[in-house]
C-alpha positions as CSV (number, residue, x, y, z in Angstrom):
1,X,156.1,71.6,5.3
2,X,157.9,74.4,6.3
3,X,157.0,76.6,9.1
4,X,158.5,80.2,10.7
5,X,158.6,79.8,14.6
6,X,159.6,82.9,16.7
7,X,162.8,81.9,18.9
8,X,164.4,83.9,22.4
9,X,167.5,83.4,22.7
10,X,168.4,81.9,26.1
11,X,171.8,83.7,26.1
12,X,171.2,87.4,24.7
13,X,167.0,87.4,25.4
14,X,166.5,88.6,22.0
15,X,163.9,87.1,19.7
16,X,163.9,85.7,15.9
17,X,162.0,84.3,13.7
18,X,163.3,80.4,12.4
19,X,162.0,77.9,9.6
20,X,161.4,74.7,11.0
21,X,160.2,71.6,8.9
22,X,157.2,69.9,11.1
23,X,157.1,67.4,7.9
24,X,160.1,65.8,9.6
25,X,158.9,65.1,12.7
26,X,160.3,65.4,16.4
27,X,164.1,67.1,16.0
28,X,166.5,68.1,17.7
29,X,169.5,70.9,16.8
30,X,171.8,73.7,17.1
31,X,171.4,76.8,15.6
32,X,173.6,80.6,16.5
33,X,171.4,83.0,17.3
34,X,170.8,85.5,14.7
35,X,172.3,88.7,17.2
36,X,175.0,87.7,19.4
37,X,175.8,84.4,17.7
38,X,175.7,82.0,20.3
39,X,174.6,78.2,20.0
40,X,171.5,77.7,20.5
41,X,169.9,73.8,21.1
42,X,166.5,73.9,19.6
43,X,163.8,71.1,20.3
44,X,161.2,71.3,17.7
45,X,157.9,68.7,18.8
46,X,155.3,68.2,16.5
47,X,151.9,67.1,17.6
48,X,149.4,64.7,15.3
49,X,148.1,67.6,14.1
50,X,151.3,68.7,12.5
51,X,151.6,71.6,14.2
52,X,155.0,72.5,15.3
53,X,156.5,74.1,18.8
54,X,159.9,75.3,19.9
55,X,162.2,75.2,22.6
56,X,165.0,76.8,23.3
57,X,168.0,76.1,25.8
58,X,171.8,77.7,25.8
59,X,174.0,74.5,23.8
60,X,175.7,72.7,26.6
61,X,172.7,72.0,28.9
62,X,173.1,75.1,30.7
């Protein structure tokens, strides 16, 4: 079940929408923001509901 979850950036402060698939459960993974292209780790936690929630840090544990 795919879902669109807005995203800010932890490097440029921007915001963007992503899809994220709360059908697969907990995830973890790295997407480049979509405007200044940096990496992105994205931590995507789905509660027994199946709703879906985002995270955001800079790639590298910054």
């Amino acid at each position: 079940m795919e879902e669109w979850l807005t995203v800010q950036c932890p490097w440029c402060g921007e915001s963007f929408d992503t899809a994220v698939d709360a059908g697969a459960g907990d995830q973890q993974y790295v997407e480049d923001c979509q405007v200044c292209c940096q990496p992105i780790l994205l931590d995507v936690a789905v509660d027994a509901g199946g709703q879906a929630s985002l995270a955001a840090r800079r790639e590298g544990g910054d």
